[in-house]
C-alpha positions in Angstrom: 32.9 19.1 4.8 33.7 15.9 7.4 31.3 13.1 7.7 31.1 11.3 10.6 29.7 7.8 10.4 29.0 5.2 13.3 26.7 5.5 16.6 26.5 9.4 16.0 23.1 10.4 16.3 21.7 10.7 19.8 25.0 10.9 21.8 24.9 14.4 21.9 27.6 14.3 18.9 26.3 18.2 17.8 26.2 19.7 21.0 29.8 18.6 21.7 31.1 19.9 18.4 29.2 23.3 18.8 31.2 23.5 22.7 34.8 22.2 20.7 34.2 24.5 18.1 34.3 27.7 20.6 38.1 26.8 21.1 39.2 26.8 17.6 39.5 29.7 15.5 36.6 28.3 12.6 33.0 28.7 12.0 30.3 26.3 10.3 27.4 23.9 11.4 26.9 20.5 11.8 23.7 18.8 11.6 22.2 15.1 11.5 22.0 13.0 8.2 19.0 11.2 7.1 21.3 7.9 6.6 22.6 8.0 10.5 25.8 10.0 9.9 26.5 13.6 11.3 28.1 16.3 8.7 29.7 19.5 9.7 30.6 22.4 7.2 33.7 23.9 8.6 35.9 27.0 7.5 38.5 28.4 8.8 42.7 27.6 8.7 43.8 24.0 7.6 45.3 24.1 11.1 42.2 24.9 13.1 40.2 22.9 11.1 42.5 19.3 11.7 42.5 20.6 14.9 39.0 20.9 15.4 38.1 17.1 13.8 40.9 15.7 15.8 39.4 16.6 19.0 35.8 16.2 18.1 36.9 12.5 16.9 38.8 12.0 19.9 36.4 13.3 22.2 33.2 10.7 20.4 35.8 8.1 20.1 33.4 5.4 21.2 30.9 6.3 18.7 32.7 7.4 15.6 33.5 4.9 13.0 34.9 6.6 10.3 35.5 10.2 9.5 35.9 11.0 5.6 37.0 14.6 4.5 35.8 16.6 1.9 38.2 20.0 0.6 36.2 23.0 -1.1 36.9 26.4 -1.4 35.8 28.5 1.4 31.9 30.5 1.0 32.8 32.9 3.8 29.8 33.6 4.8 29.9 32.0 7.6 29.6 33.4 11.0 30.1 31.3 14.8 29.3 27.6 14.7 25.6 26.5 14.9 23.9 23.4 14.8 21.2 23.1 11.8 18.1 20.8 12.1 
């Protein structure tokens, strides 16, 4: 799981991971918090998944803050990359 925490909501942060996410080789959702910070549920290689984050943080530079990491084991039962409301 990777939070995202700043200006994250209402910048169209879930819209641009879902159109990252179609370049990487992972699957997973990302959705809005109730405190103002985005979290998306990735799986997929340690590669793909750095990957992915890097360019999504890149990419909302100007309205991430901080992005904090959390390792689990994979639930593969995952399939494409959604956004969940």
């Amino acid at each position: 799981m990777v939070v995202f925490t700043g200006m994250v909501q209402g910048v169209g942060f879930r819209y641009t991971a879902r159109e990252l996410a179609e370049q990487f080789a992972i699957s997973g959702y990302v959705r809005n918090c109730s405190d103002g910070a985005v979290e998306a549920v990735v799986e997929g290689e340690a590669a793909e998944i750095d990957a992915f984050v890097e360019a999504l943080s890149s990419r909302m530079a100007d309205y991430v803050r901080k992005v904090t990491q959390q390792i689990a084991p994979p639930r593969g039962d995952m399939e494409g990359f959604t956004i969940r409301h």
